[in-house]
C-alpha angles and dihedrals in degrees: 000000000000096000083200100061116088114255085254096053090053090061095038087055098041086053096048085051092055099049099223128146110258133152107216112203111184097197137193089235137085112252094177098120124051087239091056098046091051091054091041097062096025095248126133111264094251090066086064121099113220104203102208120181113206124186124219125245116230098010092040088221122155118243123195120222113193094192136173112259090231087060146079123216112238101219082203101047093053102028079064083057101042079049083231130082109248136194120202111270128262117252095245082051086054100041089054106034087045105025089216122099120242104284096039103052105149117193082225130060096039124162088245148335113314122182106250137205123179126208106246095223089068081078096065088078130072096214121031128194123232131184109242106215095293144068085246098037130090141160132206126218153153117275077227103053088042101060094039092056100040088042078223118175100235102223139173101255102192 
């Protein structure tokens, strides 16, 4: 990872790698919250990917939950799947195994491999919403498109 590109400019050019179809807004607006991004680009909540990074407890590995933004994430629920309890993640343990501050959290562009789980009801929508590495800054894509280039497990997440 170039540590001199922005944090935006890391997504952009990991999408453009990938050669998905994908509509990037940079707003004036926050889109921090799910609540925020759905108002931003005018989407129901549910169509927002909350990117939550998780440690786990005895091996202190990151885990990255794609969830939808109408949803919470149940620690139990997914820690049986990752076969480890897990905690959500500080904000410093976000900031270095991601390189995005909480907010603006991208499932590309990250600093390195993390292992990465998406909430299946993400799938029920034919367009989904993603932070792209700022508080300003999203990304739409397909579910589809979504799992195949993270290589995501879909799970149930509650």
């Amino acid at each position: 990872m170039d540590q001199n590109k922005s944090s935006v400019q890391r997504v952009l050019d990991e999408l453009d790698s990938l050669n998905i179809p994908t509509n990037f807004v940079d707003l004036p607006q926050s889109t921090r919250t799910a609540k925020e991004a759905a108002e931003a680009v005018g989407c129901h909540v549910s169509q927002i990917v909350k990117s939550l990074v998780f440690e786990t407890e005895n091996s202190h590995k990151p885990i990255l939950v794609l969830t939808s933004g109408s949803n919470k994430v149940n620690e139990v629920v997914v820690g049986t799947v990752v076969g480890e309890k897990i905690n959500f993640a500080s904000v410093e343990f976000v900031r270095e195994v991601t390189g995005f501050a909480i907010g603006g959290v991208s499932p590309f562009g990250l600093k390195g491999k993390i292992r990465t789980f998406i909430d299946q009801d993400l799938q029920k929508h034919p367009l989904i919403w993603a932070a792209a590495g700022s508080h300003h800054a999203v990304f739409s894509i397909s579910p589809e498109d979504l799992v195949n280039a993270t290589k995501a497990e879909v799970i149930k997440v509650q």
